[in-house]
C-alpha positions as CSV (number, residue, x, y, z in Angstrom):
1,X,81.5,59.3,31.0
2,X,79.6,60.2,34.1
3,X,83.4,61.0,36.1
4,X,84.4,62.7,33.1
5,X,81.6,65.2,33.6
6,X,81.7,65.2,37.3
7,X,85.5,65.7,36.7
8,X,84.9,68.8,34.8
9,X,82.4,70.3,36.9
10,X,84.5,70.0,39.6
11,X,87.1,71.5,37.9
12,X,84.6,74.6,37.2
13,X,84.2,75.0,41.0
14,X,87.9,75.0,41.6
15,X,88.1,77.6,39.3
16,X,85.4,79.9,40.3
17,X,85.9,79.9,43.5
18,X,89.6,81.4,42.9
19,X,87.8,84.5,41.2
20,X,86.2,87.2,43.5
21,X,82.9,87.1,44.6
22,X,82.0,90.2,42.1
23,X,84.2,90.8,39.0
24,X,84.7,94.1,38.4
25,X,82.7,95.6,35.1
26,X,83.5,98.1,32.9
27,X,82.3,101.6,35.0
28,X,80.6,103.3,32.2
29,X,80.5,101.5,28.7
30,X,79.8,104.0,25.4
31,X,76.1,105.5,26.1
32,X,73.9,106.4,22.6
33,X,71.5,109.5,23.5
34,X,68.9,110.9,21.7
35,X,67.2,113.9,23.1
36,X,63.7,114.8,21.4
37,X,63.0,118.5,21.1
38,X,60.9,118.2,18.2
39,X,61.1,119.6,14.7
40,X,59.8,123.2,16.3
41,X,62.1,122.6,19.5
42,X,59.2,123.1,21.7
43,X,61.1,121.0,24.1
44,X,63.8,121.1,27.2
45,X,65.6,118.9,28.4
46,X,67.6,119.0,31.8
47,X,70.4,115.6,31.5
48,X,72.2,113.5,33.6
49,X,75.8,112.7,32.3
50,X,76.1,109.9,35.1
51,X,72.8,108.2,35.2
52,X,72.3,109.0,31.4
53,X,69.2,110.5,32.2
54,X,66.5,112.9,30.9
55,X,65.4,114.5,34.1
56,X,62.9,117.0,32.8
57,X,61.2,117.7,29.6
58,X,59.6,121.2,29.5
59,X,57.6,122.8,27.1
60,X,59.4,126.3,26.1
61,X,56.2,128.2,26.0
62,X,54.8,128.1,30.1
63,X,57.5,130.5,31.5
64,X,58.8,133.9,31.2
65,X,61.1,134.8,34.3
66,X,64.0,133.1,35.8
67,X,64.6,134.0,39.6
68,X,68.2,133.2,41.0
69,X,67.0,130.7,43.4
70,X,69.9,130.7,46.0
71,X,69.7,132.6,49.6
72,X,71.7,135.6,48.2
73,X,70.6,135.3,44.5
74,X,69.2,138.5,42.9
75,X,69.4,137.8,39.4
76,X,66.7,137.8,37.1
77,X,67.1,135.7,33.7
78,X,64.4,135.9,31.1
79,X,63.2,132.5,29.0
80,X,65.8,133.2,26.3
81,X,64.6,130.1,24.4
82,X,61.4,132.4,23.1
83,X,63.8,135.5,22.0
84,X,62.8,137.4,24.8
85,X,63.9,141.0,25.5
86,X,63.6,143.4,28.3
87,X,64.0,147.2,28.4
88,X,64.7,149.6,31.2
89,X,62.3,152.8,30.6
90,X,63.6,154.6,34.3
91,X,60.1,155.2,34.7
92,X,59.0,154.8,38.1
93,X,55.2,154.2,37.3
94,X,53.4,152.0,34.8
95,X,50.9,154.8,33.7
96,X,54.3,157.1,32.6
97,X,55.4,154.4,30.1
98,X,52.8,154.9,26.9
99,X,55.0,153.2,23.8
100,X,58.3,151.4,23.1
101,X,60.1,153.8,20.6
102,X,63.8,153.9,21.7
103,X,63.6,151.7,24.6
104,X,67.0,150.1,24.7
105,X,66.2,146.5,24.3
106,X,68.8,144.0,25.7
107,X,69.1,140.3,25.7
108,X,70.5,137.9,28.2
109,X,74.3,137.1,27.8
110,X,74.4,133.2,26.4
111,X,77.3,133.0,28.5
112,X,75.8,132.6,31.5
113,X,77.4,135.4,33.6
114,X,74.9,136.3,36.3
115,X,76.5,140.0,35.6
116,X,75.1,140.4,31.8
117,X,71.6,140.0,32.0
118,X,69.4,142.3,30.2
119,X,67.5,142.9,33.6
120,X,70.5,143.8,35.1
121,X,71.1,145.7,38.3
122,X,67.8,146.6,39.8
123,X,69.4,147.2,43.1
124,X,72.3,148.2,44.5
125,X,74.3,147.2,47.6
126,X,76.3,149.2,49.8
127,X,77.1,147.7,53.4
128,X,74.0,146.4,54.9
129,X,71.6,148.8,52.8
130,X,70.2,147.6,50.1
131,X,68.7,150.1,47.3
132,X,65.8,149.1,45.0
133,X,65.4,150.8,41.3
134,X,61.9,150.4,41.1
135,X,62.2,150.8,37.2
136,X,59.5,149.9,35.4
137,X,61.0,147.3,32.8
138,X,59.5,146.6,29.1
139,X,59.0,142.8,28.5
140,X,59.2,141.3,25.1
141,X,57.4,138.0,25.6
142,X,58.6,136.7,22.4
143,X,57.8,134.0,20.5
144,X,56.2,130.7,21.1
145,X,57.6,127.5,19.1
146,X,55.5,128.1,16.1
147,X,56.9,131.8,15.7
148,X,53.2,133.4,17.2
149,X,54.3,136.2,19.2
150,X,53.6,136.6,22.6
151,X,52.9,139.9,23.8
152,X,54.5,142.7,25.7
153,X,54.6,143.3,29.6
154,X,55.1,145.7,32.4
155,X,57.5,144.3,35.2
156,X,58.6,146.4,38.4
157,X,60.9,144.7,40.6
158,X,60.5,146.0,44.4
159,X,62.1,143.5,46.6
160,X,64.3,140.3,47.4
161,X,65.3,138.5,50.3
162,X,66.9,135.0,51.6
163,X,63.6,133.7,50.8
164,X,61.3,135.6,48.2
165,X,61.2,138.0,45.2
166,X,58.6,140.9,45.6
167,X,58.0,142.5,41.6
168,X,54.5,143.9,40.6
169,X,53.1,143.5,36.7
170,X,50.6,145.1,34.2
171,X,49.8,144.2,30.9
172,X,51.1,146.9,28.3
173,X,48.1,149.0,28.4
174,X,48.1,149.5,32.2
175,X,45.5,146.3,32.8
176,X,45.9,143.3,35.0
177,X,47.6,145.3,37.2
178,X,48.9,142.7,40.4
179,X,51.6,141.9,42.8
180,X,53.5,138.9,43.4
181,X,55.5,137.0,45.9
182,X,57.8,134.5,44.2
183,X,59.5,132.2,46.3
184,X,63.1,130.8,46.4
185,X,63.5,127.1,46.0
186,X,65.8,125.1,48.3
187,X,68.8,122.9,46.3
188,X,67.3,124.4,43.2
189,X,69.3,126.4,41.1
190,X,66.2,128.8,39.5
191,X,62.7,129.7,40.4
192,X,60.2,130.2,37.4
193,X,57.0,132.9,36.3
194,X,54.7,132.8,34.1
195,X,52.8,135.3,33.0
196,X,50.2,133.3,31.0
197,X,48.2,132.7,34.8
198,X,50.6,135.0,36.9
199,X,51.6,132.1,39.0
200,X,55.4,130.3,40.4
201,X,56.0,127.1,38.5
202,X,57.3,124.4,39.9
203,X,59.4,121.3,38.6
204,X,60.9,122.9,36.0
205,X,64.4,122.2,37.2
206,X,66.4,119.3,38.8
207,X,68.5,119.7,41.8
208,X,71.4,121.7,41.1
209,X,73.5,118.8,41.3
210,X,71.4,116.6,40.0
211,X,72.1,117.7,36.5
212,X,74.7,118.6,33.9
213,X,73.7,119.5,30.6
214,X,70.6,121.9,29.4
215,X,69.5,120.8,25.8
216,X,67.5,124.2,24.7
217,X,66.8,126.9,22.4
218,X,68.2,130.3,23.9
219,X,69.3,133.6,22.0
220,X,73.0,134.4,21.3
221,X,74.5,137.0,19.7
222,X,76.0,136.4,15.7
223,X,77.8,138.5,13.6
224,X,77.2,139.6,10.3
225,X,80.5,139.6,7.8
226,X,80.8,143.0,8.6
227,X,81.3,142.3,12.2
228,X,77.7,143.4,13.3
229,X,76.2,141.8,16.3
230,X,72.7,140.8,15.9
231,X,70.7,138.3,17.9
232,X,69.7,134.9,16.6
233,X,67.7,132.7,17.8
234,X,69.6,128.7,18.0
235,X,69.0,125.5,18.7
236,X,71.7,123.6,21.5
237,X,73.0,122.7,24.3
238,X,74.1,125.3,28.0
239,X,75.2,123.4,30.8
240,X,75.1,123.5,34.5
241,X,76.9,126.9,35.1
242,X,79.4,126.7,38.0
243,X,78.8,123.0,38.3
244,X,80.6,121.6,35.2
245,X,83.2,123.1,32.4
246,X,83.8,122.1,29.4
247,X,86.8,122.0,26.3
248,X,86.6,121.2,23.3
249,X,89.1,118.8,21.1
250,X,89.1,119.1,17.3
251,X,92.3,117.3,16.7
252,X,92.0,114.0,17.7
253,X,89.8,111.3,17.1
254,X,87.2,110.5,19.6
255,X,88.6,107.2,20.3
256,X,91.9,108.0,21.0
257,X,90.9,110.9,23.4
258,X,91.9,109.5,27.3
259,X,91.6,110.7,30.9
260,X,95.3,111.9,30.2
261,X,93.5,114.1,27.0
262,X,91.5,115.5,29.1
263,X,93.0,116.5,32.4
264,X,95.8,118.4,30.5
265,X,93.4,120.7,29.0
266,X,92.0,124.2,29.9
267,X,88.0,124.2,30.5
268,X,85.7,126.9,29.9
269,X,82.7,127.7,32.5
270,X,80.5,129.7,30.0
271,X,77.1,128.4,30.4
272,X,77.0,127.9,26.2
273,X,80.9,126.5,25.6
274,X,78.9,123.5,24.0
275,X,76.5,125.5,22.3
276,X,74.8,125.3,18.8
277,X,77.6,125.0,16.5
278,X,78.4,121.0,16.6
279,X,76.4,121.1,13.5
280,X,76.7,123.6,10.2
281,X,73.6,124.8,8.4
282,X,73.7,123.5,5.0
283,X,72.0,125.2,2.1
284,X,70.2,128.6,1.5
285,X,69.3,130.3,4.9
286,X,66.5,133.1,2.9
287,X,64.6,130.5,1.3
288,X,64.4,128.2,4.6
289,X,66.0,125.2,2.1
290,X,68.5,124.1,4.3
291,X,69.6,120.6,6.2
292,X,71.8,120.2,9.4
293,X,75.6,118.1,9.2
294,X,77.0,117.2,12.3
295,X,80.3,118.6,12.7
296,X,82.4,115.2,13.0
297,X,85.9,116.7,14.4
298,X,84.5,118.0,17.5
299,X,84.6,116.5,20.8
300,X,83.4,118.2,24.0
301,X,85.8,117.2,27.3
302,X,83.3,117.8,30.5
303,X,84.3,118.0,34.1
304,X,81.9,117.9,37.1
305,X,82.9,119.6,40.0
306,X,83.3,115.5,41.3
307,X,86.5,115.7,38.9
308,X,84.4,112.9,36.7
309,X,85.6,113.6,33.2
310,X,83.4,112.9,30.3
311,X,83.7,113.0,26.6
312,X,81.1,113.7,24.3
313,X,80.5,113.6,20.4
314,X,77.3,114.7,18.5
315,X,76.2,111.8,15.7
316,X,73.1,112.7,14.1
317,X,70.2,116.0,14.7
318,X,67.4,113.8,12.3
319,X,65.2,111.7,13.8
320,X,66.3,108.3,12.6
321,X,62.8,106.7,11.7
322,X,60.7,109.4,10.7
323,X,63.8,112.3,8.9
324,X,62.2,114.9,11.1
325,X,65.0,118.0,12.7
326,X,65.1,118.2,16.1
327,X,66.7,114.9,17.4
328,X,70.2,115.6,18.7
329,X,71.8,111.7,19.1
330,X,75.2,112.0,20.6
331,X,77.4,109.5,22.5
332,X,79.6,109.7,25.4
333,X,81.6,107.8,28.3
334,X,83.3,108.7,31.3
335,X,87.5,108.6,31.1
C-alpha cells in the first residue's frame, strides 16, 4: 500500500513538473457591479472598467463650475447634474444686470462637445492675442438632490492661462462681491468651484486615464411628441470623453457578442452614447407612480484608447435588499 501511494505521488510530480510554472488564467472573468447613487442620486461615481473600480464617490451638491483643466483648456462646464443654467446678459458690470426677464438661458450640451457649452466663447483668439468678453454671466445654481433650489449667481470671466483661470463673482443682489484664482490640475481632466465657500475643490476627479465611465445625473435635452426640445433632468451614465467610445448592439445576445463583434463596429465619442435610456420608465410620469425596467436587448461595446474592448449590459436599477431606485447593477468583461 505504502508503494502504491508513493507510486502515485510520484506520478503527480512527473506530471506537474511538465506544466509551466504559472498556468495561464482566464484575463478578465464576467465582473457584477453595483454602483450606489441613492434613491435621490445624490451620488457620483467616476469607474474603472479594468480594475472594476469605484474611484470616487461625490456628493452632487459641493460644486458648481467645471474648468478645462489641460494647459490650453478654456472651457467652462457647469455641474449639469443640479439642472444648472447660465445666461449671457453682455453686460460688462454686475451693478448693470438688476433681473433675469429674457435672459437667454442655455444648458450644457450632454454630448460632451467642449464647443456647446452654455458658457460658451468668452474669448476669442486671433494669432497670439487673445480677447476677453468680460460678460457678466447669470448663474442658475439649480437644484440640490432633494429638489431645494439653490440660488442665482453673478460670474465674470477675465482670464486664462497654461496654469490658472482668473473670473470674479457676486451674489445676485451685487453682495459677496470677490475674485478668484482657480488653478489647473496636472493629469486631471477638470478643475472644480464652489460657490457654497468660494473655494477650488480638489479630488473630485481621477486621473484622466485612470477612469472610463462617469455614473451621474446631468441635463439632456428630450422632446415632446410634437418635436419640442425641452430639458430634463436624467439619471445615467457619460464616459471619459476622448478617452473611450462606445456602440451599442441590440441584436445579439450578450453572450454571443465576441472581440470579432466588436472590432467591426462603428463607435461613438459623445460623452452620453451610454446615457439614461438602458432602462424605460414604467407607469404614469404626472402622478410620480412609476418603476424602472431594464432594457434587456442592449449591450454597450466600449473601446479605451489601449484598444481594450469591453462589453457591458445593465441588470437591475433596485437595490436588491432594501427595493430602493438608485442602484444601477450591470455586468461586463473584456473581449
Amino acid at each position: 500500500m505504502l508503494r502504491t501511494i508513493i507510486g502515485i505521488a510520484a506520478i503527480i510530480i512527473i506530471l506537474t513538473s511538465c506544466f509551466k510554472e504559472d498556468d495561464p488564467m482566464p484575463p478578465f472573468p464576467m465582473q457584477t457591479t453595483t454602483i450606489e447613487m441613492g434613491k435621490y442620486y445624490q451620488y457620483q461615481y467616476h469607474f474603472n472598467l479594468s480594475e472594476n473600480k469605484k474611484l470616487t464617490q461625490i456628493d452632487k451638491n459641493t460644486y458648481d463650475l467645471v474648468f478645462e483643466s489641460a494647459d490650453s483648456g478654456w472651457h467652462i462646464r457647469l455641474n449639469t447634474s443640479a439642472f444648472m443654467m447660465a445666461a449671457n446678459t453682455g453686460e460688462k458690470d454686475f451693478e448693470a444686470v438688476t433681473d433675469t426677464t429674457g435672459l437667454p438661458w442655455k444648458f450644457d450640451n450632454s454630448n460632451g462637445n467642449p464647443d456647446s457649452t452654455s458658457i460658451g466663447n468668452w474669448l476669442s483668439i486671433t494669432g497670439n492675442d487673445t480677447v476677453y468678453e468680460n460678460a457678466v454671466y447669470i448663474l442658475n445654481r439649480g437644484i440640490d438632490h432633494l429638489g431645494n433650489n439653490r440660488g442665482l449667481k453673478k460670474v465674470k470671466f477675465s482670464k486664462v492661462d497654461k496654469n490658472t483661470y482668473t473670473f470674479s463673482y457676486a451674489d445676485f443682489n451685487n453682495e459677496n462681491q470677490g475674485e478668484f484664482s482657480l488653478s489647473k490640475e496636472n493629469n486631471k481632466k477638470h478643475a472644480f468651484f464652489s460657490f457654497d465657500d468660494n473655494s477650488q475643490l480638489t479630488g473630485l476627479e481621477p486621473d484622466v486615464n485612470k477612469w472610463d465611465l462617469f455614473f451621474t445625473q446631468y441635463t439632456t435635452l428630450l422632446f415632446t411628441d410634437n418635436g419640442e426640445p425641452y430639458p430634463y433632468l436624467v439619471t445615467g451614465v457619460l464616459s471619459n470623453y476622448g478617452n473611450v467610445k462606445m456602440a451599442v448592439d441590440t441584436i445579439q445576445n450578450y453572450d454571443d457578442i465576441t472581440l470579432e463583434t466588436a472590432q467591426n463596429v462603428d463607435y461613438s465619442i459623445a460623452w452620453d452614447f451610454i446615457g439614461y435610456d438602458w432602462k424605460d420608465i414604467i407607469g404614469d410620469v404626472g402622478s410620480g407612480n412609476v418603476y424602472y425596467e431594464i432594457v434587456s436587448n442592449r449591450t454597450y461595446l466600449i473601446r479605451t484608447k489601449d484598444e481594450i474592448y469591453y462589453k457591458l449590459r445593465f441588470v437591475n436599477f433596485y437595490n436588491p435588499d432594501t427595493g430602493e431606485k438608485g442602484y444601477p447593477m450591470f455586468v461586463y468583461e473584456v473581449l
